[in-house]
MOPAC internal coordinates of N, CA, C and O (Angstrom, degrees):
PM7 1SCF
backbone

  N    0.0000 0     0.00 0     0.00 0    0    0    0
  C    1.4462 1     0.00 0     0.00 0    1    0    0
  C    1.5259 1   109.29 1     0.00 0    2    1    0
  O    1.2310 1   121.78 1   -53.84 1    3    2    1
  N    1.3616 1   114.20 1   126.16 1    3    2    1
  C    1.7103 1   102.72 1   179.18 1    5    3    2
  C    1.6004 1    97.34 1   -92.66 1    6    5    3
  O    1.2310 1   129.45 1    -2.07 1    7    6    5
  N    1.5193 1    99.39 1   177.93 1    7    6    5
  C    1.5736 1   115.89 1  -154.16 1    9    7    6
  C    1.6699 1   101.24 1   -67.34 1   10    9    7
  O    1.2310 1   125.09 1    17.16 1   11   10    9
  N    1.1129 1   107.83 1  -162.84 1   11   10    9
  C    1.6836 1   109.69 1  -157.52 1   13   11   10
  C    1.5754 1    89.83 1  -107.36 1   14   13   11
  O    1.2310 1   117.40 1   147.96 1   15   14   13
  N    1.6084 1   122.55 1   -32.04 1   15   14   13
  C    1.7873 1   113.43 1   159.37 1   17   15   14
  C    1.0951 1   112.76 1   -54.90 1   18   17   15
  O    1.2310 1   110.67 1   135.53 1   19   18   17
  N    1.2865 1   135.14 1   -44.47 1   19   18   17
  C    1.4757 1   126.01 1   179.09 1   21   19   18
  C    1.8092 1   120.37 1   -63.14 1   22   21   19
  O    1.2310 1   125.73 1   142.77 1   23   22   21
  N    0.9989 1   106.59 1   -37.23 1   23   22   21
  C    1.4941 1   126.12 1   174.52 1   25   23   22
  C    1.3278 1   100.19 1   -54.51 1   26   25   23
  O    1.2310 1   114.83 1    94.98 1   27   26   25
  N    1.3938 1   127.40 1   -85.02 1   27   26   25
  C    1.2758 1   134.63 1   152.21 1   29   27   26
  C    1.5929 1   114.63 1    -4.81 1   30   29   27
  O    1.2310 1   120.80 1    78.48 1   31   30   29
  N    1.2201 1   116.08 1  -101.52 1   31   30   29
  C    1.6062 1   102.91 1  -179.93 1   33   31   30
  C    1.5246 1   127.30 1   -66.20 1   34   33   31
  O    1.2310 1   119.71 1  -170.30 1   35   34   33
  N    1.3123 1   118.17 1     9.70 1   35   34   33
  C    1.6294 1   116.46 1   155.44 1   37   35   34
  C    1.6663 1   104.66 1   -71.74 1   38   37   35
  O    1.2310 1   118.06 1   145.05 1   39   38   37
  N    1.4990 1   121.30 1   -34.95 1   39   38   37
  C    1.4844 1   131.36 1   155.18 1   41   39   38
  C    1.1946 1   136.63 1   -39.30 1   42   41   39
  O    1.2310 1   126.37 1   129.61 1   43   42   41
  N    1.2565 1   105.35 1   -50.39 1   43   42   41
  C    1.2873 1   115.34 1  -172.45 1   45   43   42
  C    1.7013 1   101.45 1   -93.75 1   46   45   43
  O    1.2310 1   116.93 1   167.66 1   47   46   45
  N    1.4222 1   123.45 1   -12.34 1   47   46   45
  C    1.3982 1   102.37 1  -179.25 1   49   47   46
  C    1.7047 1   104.77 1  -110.06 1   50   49   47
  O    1.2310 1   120.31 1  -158.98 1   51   50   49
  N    1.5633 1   117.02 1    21.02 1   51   50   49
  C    1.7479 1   124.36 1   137.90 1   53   51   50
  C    1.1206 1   120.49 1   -62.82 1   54   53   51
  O    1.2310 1   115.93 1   137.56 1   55   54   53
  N    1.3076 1   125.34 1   -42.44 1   55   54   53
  C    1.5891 1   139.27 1  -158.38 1   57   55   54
  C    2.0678 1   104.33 1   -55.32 1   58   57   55
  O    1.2310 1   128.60 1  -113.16 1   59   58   57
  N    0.9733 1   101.04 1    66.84 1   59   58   57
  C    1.6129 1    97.66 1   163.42 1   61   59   58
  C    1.4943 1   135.82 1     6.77 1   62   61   59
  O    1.2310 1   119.15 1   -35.94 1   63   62   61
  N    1.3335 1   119.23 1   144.06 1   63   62   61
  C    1.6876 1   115.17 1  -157.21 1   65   63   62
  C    1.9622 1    72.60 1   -82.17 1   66   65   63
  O    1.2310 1   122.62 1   -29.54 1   67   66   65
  N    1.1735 1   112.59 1   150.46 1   67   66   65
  C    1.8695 1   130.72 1   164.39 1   69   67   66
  C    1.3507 1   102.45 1    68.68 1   70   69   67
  O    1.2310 1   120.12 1  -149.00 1   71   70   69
  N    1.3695 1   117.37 1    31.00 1   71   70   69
  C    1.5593 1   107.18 1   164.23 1   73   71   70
  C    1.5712 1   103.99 1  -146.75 1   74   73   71
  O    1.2310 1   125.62 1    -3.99 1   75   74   73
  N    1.3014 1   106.81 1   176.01 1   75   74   73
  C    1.4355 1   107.38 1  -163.17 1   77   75   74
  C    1.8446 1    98.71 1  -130.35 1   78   77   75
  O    1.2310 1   125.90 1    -3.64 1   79   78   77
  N    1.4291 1   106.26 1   176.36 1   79   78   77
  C    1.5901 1   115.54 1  -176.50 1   81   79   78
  C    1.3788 1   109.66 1  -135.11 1   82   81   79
  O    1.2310 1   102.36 1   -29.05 1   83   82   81
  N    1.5024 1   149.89 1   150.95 1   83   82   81
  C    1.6607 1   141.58 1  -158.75 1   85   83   82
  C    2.1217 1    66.39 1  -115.10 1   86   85   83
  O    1.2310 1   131.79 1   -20.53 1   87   86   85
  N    1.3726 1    94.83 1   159.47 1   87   86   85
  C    1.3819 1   112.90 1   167.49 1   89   87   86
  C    1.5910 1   118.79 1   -65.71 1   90   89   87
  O    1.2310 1   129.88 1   157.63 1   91   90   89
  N    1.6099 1    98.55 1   -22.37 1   91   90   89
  C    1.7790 1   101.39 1   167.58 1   93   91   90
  C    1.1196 1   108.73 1   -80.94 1   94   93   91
  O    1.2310 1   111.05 1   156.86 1   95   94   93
  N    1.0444 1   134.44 1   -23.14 1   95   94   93
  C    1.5686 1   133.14 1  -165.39 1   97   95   94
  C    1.2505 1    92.74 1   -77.73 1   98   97   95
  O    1.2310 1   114.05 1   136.95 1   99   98   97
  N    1.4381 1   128.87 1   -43.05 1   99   98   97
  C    1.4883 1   124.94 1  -172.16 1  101   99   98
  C    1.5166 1   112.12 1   -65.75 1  102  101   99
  O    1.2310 1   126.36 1   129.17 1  103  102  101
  N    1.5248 1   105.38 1   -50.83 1  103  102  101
  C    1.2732 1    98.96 1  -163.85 1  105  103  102
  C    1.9090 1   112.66 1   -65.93 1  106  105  103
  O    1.2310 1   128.94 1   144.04 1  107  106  105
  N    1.4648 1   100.38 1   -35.96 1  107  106  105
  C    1.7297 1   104.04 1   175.94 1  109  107  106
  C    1.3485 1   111.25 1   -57.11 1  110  109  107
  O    1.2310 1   119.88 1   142.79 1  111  110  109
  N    1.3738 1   117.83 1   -37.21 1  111  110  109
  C    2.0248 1   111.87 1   175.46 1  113  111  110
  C    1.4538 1    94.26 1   -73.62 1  114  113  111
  O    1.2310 1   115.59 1   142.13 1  115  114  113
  N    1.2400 1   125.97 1   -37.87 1  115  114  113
  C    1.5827 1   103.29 1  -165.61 1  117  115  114
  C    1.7227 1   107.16 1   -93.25 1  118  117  115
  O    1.2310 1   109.59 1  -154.95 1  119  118  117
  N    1.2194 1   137.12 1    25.05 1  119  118  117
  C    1.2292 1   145.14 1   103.05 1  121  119  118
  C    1.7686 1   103.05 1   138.40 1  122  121  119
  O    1.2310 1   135.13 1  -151.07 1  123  122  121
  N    1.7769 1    88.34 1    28.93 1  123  122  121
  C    1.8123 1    83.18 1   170.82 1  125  123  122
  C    1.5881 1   106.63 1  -157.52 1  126  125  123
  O    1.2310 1   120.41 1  -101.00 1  127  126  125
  N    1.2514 1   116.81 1    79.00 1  127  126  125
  C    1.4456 1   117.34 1  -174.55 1  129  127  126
  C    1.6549 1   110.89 1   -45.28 1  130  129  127
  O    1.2310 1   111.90 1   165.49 1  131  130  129
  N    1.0121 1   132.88 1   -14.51 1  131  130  129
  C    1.2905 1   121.47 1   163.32 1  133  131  130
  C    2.0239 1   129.29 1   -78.13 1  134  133  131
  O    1.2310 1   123.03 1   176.72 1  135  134  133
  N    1.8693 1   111.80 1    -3.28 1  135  134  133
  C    1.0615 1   135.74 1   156.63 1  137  135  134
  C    1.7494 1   122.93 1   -48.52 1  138  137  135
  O    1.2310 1   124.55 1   166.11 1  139  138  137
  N    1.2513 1   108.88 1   -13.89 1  139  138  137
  C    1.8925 1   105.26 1   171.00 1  141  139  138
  C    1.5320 1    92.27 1   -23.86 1  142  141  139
  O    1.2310 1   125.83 1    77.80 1  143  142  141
  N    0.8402 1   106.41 1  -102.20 1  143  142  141
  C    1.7880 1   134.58 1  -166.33 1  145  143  142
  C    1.5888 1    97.80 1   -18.45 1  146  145  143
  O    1.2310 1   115.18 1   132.03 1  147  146  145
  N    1.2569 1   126.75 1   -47.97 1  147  146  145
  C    1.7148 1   121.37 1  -170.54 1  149  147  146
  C    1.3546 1    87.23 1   -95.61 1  150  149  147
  O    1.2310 1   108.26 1   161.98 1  151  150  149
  N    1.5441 1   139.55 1   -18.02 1  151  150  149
  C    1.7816 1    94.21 1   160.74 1  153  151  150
  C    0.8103 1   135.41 1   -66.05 1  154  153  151
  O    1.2310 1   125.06 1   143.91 1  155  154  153
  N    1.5803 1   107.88 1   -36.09 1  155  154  153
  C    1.5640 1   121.65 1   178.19 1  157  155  154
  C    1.7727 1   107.71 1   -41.54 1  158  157  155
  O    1.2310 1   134.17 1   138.99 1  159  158  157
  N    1.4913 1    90.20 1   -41.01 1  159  158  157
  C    1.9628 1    93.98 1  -169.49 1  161  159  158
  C    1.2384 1   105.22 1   -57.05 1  162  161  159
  O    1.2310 1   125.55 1   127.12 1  163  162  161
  N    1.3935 1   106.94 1   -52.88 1  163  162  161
  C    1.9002 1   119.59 1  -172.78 1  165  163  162
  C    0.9963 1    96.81 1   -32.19 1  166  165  163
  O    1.2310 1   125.61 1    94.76 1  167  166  165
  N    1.2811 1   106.83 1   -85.24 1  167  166  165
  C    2.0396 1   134.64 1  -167.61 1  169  167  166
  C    1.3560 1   101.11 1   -18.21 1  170  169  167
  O    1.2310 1   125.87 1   113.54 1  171  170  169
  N    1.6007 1   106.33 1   -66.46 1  171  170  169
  C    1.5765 1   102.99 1  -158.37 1  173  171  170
  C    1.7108 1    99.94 1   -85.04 1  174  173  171
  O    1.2310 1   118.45 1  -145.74 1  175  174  173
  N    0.7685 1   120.57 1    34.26 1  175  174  173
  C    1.8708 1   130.16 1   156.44 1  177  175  174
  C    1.2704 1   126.73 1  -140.13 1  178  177  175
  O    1.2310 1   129.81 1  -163.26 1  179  178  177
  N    1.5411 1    98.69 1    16.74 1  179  178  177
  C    1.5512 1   107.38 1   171.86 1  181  179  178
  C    1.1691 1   128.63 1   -28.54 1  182  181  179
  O    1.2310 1   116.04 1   -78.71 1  183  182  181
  N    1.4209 1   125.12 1   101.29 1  183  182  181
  C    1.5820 1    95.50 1  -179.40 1  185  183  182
  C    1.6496 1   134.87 1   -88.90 1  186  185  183
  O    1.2310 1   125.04 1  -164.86 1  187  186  185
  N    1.3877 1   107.93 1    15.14 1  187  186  185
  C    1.1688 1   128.76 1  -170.52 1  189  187  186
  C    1.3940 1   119.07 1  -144.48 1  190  189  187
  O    1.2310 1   111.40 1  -121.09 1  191  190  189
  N    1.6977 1   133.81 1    58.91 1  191  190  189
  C    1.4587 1   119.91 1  -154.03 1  193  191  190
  C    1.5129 1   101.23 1   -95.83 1  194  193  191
  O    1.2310 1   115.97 1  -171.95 1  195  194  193
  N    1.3567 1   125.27 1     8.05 1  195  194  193
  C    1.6027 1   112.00 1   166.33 1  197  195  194
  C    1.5786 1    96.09 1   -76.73 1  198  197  195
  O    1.2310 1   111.40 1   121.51 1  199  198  197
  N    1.4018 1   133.81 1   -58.49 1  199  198  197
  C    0.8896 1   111.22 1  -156.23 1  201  199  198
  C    2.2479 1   112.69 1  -106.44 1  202  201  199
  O    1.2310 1   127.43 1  -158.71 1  203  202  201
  N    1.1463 1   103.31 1    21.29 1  203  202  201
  C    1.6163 1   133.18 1   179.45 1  205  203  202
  C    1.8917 1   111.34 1  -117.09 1  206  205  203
  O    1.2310 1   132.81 1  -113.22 1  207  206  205
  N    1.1461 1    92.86 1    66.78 1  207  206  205
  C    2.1396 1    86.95 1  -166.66 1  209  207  206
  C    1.3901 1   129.33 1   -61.39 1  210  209  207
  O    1.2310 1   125.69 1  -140.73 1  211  210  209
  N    1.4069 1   106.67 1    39.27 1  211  210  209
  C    1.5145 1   136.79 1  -168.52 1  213  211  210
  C    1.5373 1    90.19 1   -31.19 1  214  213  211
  O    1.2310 1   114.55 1   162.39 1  215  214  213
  N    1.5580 1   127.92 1   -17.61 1  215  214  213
  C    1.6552 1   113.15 1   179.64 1  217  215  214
  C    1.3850 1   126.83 1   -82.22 1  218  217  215
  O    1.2310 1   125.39 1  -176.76 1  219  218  217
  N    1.6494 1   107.25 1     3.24 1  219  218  217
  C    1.8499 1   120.31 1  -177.34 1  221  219  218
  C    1.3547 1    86.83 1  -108.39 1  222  221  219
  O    1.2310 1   109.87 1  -130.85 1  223  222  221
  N    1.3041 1   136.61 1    49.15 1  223  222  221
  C    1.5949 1   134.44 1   161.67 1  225  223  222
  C    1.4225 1    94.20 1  -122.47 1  226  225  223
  O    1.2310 1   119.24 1   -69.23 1  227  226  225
  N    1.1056 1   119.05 1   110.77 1  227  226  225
  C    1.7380 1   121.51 1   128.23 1  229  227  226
  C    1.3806 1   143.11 1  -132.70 1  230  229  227
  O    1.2310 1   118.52 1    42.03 1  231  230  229
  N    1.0802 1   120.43 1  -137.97 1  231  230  229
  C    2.0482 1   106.05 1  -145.75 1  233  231  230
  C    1.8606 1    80.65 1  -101.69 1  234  233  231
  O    1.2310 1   130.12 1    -1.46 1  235  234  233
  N    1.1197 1    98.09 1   178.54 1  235  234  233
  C    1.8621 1   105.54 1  -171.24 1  237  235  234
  C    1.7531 1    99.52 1   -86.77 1  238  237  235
  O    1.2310 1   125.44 1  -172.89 1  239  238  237
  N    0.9983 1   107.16 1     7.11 1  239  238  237
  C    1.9951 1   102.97 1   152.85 1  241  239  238
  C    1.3379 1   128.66 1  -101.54 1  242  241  239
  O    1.2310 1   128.86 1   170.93 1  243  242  241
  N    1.6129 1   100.54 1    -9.07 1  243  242  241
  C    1.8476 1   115.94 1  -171.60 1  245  243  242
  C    1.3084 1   100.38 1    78.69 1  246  245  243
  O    1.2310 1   119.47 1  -130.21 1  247  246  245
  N    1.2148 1   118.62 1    49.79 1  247  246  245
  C    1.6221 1   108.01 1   156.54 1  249  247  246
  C    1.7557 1   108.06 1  -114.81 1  250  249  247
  O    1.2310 1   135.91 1   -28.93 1  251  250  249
  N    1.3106 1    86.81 1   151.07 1  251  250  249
  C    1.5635 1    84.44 1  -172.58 1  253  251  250
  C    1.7349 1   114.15 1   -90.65 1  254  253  251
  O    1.2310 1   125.87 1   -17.30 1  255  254  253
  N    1.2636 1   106.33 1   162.70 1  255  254  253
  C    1.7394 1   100.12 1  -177.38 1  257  255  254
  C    1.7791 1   120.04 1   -61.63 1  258  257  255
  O    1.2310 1   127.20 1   -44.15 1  259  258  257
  N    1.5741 1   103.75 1   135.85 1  259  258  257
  C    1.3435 1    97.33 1  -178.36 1  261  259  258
  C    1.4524 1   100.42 1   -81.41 1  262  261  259
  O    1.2310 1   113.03 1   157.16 1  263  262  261
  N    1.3445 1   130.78 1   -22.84 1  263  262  261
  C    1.7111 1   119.44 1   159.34 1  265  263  262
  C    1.2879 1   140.55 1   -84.10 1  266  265  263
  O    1.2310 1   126.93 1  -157.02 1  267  266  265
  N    1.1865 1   104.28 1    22.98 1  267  266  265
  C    1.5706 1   123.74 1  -164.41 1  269  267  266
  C    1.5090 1    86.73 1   -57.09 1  270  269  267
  O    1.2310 1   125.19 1   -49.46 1  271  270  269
  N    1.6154 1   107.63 1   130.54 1  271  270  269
  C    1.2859 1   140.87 1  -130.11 1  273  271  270
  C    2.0697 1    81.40 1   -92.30 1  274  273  271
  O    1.2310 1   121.61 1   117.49 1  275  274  273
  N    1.2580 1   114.52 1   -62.51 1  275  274  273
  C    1.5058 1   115.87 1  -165.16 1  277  275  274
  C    1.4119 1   109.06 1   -75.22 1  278  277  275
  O    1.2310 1   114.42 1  -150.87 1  279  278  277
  N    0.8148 1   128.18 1    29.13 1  279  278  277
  C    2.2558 1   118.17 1   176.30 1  281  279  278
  C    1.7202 1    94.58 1   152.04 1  282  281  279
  O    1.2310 1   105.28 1  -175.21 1  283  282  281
  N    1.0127 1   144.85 1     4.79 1  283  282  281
  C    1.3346 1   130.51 1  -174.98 1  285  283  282
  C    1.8231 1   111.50 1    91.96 1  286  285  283
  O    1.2310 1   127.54 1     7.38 1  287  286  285
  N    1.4780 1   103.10 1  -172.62 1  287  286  285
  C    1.3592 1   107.52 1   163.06 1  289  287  286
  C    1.2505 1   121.01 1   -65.83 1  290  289  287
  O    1.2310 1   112.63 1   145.61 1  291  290  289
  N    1.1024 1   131.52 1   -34.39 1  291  290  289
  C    1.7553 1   149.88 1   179.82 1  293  291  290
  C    1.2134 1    84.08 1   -47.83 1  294  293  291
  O    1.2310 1   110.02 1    85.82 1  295  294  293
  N    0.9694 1   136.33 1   -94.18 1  295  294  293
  C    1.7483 1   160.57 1  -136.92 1  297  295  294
  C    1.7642 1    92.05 1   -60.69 1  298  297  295
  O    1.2310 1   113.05 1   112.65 1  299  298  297
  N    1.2333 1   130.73 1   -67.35 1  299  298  297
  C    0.8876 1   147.06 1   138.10 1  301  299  298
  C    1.7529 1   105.66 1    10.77 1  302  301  299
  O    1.2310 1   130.13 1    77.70 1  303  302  301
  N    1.4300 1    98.06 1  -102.30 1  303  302  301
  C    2.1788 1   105.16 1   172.13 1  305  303  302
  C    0.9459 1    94.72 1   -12.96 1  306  305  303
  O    1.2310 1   124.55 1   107.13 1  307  306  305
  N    2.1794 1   108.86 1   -72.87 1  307  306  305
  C    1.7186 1   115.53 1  -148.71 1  309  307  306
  C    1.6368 1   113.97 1   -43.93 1  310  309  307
  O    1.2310 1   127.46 1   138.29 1  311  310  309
  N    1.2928 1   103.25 1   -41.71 1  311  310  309
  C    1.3290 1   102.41 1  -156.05 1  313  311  310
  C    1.3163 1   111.94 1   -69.01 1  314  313  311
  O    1.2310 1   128.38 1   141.53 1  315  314  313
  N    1.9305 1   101.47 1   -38.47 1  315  314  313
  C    1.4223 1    98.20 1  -170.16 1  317  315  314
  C    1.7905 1   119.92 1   -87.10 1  318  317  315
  O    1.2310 1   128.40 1   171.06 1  319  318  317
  N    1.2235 1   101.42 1    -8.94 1  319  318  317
  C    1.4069 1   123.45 1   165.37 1  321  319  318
  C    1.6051 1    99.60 1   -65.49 1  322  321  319
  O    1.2310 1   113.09 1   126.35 1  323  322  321
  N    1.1412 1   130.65 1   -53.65 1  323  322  321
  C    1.4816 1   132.54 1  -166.92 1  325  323  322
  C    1.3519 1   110.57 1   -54.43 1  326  325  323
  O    1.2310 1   125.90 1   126.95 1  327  326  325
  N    1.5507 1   106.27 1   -53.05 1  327  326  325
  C    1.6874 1   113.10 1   162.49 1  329  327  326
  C    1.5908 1   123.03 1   -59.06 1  330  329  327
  O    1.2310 1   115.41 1   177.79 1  331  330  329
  N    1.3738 1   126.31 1    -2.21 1  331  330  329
  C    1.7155 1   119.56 1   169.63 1  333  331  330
  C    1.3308 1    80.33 1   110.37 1  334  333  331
  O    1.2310 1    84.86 1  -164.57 1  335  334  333
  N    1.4457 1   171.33 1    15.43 1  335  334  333
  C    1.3639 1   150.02 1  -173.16 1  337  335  334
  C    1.4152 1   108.12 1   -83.55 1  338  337  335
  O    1.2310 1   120.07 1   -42.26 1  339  338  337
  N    0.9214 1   117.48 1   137.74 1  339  338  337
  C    1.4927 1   106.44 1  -171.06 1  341  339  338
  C    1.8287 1   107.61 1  -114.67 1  342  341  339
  O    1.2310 1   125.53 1   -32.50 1  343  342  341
  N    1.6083 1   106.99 1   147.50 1  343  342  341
  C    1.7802 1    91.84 1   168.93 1  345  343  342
  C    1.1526 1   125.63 1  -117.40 1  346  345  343
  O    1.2310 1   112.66 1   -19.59 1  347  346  345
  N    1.2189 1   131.46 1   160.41 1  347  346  345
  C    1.4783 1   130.56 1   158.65 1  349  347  346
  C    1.1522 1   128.39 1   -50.55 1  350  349  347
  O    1.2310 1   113.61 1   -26.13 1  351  350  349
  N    1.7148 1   129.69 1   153.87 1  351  350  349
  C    1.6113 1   107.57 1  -159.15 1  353  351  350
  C    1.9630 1   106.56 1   -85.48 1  354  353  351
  O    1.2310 1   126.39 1  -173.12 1  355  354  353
  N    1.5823 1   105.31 1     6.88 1  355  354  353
  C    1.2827 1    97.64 1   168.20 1  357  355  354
  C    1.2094 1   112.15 1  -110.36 1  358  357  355
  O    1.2310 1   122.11 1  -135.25 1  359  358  357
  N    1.5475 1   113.56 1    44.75 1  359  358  357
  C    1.8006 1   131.99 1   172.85 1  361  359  358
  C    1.2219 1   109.19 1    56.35 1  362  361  359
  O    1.2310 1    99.57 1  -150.34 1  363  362  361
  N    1.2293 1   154.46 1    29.66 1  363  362  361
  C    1.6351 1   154.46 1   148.13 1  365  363  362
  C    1.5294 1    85.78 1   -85.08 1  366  365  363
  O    1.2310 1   130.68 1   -42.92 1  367  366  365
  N    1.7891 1    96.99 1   137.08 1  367  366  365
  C    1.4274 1   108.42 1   140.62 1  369  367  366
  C    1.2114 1   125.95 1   -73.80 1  370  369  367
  O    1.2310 1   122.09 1   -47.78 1  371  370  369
  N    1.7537 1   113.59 1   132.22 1  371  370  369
  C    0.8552 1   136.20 1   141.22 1  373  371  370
  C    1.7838 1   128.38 1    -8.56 1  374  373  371
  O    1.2310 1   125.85 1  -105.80 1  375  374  373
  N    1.7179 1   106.37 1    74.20 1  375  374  373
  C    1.2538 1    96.63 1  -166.07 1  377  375  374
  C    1.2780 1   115.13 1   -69.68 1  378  377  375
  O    1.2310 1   121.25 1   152.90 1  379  378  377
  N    1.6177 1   115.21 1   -27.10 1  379  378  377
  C    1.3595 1   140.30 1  -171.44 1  381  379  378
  C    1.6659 1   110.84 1   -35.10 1  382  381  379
  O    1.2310 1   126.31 1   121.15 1  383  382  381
  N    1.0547 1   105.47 1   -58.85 1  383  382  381
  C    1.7436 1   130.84 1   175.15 1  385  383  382
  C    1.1394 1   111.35 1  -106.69 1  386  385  383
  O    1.2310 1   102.21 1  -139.32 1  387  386  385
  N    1.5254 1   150.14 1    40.68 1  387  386  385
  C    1.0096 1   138.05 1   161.04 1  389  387  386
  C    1.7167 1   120.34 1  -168.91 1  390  389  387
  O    1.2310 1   135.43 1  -153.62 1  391  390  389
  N    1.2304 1    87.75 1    26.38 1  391  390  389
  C    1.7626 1    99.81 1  -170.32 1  393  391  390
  C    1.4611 1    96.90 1  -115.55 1  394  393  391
  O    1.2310 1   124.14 1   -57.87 1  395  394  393
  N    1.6251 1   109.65 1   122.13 1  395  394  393
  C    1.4281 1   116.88 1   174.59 1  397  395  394
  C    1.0816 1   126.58 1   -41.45 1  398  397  395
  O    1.2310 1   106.66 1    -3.41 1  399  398  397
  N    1.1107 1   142.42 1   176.59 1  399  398  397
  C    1.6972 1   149.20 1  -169.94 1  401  399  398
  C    0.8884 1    87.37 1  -124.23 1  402  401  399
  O    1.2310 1    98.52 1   148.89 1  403  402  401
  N    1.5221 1   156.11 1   -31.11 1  403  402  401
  C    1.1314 1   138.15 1   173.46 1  405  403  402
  C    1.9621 1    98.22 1    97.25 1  406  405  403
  O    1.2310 1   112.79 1   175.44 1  407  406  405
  N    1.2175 1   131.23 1    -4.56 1  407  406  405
  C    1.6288 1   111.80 1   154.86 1  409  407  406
  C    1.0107 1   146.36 1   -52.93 1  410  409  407
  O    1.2310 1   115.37 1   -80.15 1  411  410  409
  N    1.1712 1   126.39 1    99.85 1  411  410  409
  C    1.5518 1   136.78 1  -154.43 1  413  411  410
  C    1.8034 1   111.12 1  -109.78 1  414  413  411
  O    1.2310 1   123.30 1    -0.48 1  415  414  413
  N    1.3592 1   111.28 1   179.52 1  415  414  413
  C    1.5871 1   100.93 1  -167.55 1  417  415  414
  C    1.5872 1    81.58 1  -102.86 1  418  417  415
  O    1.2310 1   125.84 1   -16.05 1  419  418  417
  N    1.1003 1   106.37 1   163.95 1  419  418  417
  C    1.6821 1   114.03 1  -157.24 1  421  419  418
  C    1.7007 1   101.36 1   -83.15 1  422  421  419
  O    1.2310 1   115.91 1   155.76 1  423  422  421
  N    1.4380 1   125.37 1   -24.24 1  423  422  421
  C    1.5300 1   134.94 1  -146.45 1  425  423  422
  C    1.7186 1    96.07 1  -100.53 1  426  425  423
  O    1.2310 1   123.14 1   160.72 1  427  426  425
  N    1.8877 1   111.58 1   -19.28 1  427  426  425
  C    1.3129 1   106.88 1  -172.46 1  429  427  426
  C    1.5183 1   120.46 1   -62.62 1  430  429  427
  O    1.2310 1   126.01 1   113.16 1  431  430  429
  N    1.2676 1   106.05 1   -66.84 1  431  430  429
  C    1.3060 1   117.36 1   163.78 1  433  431  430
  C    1.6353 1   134.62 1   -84.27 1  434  433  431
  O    1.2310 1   122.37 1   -90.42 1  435  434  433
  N    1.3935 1   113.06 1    89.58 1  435  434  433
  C    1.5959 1   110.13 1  -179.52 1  437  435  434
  C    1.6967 1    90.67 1  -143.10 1  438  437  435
  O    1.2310 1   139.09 1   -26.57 1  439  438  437
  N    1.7326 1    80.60 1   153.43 1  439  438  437
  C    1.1242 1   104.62 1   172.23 1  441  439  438
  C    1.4192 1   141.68 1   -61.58 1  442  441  439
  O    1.2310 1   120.10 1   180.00 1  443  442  441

């Protein structure tokens, strides 16, 4: 079994170009819904965020991180705004229309 960071960003690099993932969603595909808390850790020690899109993670209201590890929250919007994400006018994305389903290729994550 590899470690629970690896689990984690085999997760996070399914997550679709214009859609986003809640930090529970990550941690339950990457095989421990009680993991919120160690994605958050992952994320912000990404060691790879071109190809790890630690910026389609946010909190289970669609707000994005105010420590988002590479440019802030700003950086954060841009990016996911850049991909079509759209927000609500009280700045949460729109999980309604833009929150992954969570289908993954079956071979990524196993035990």
């Amino acid at each position: 079994m590899t470690n629970s960071y690896e689990r984690i960003y085999a997760v996070v690099r399914q997550i679709p170009y214009g859609r986003v993932a809640t930090y529970g969603q990550v941690a339950a595909l990457a095989g421990n819904p009680r993991w919120s808390r160690v994605v958050g850790y992952a994320l912000h020690v990404n060691p790879d965020p071109v190809h790890i899109p630690c910026f389609r993670v946010v909190n289970r209201f669609g707000e994005v991180s105010s420590a988002f590890a590479f440019g802030g929250e700003n950086e954060q919007i841009a990016l996911l705004k850049r991909e079509g994400v759209r927000f609500l006018p009280d700045g949460r994305v729109d999980l309604a229309h833009f929150c992954w389903n969570g289908d993954m290729q079956a071979d990524i994550i196993s035990e």
